[in-house]
Phi, psi and omega in degrees: 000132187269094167245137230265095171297288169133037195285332168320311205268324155314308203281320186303306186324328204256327160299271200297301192278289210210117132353296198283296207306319201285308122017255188310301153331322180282327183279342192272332203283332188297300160001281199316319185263008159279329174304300187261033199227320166294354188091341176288108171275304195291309177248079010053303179229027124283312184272015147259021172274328152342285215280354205248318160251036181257001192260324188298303162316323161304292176288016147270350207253306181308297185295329164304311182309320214258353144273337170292300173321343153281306112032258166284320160307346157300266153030282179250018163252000000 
């Protein structure tokens, strides 16, 4: 069974947007195909539901800072 880690979407998460949050998506996306490789199927796809919302989260964070930060430079000119 093929399950779709979200390690891609972690690593874009961990570039552009938020470091830490994209970090922690990426160690639960690692997880997964050693998991699902052992038979753990359920969690195999827990932790990539971890990692997909830990990606979501980075990237909502990532985006609020980088509009605030647009914002306040708007702002002060």
């Amino acid at each position: 069974m093929k399950i779709n880690s979200g390690l891609i979407g972690a690593i874009i998460v961990t570039v552009c947007c938020c470091l830490p949050f994209g970090i922690v998506a990426i160690v639960y996306a690692a997880k997964v195909p050693g998991l699902a490789a052992a038979g753990q199927i359920v969690e195999a796809q827990e932790a990539a539901s971890k990692s997909k919302m830990w990606s979501w989260i980075g990237f909502g964070i990532g985006l609020v800072v980088i509009l605030l930060n647009i914002i306040l430079q708007v702002a002060a000119s």
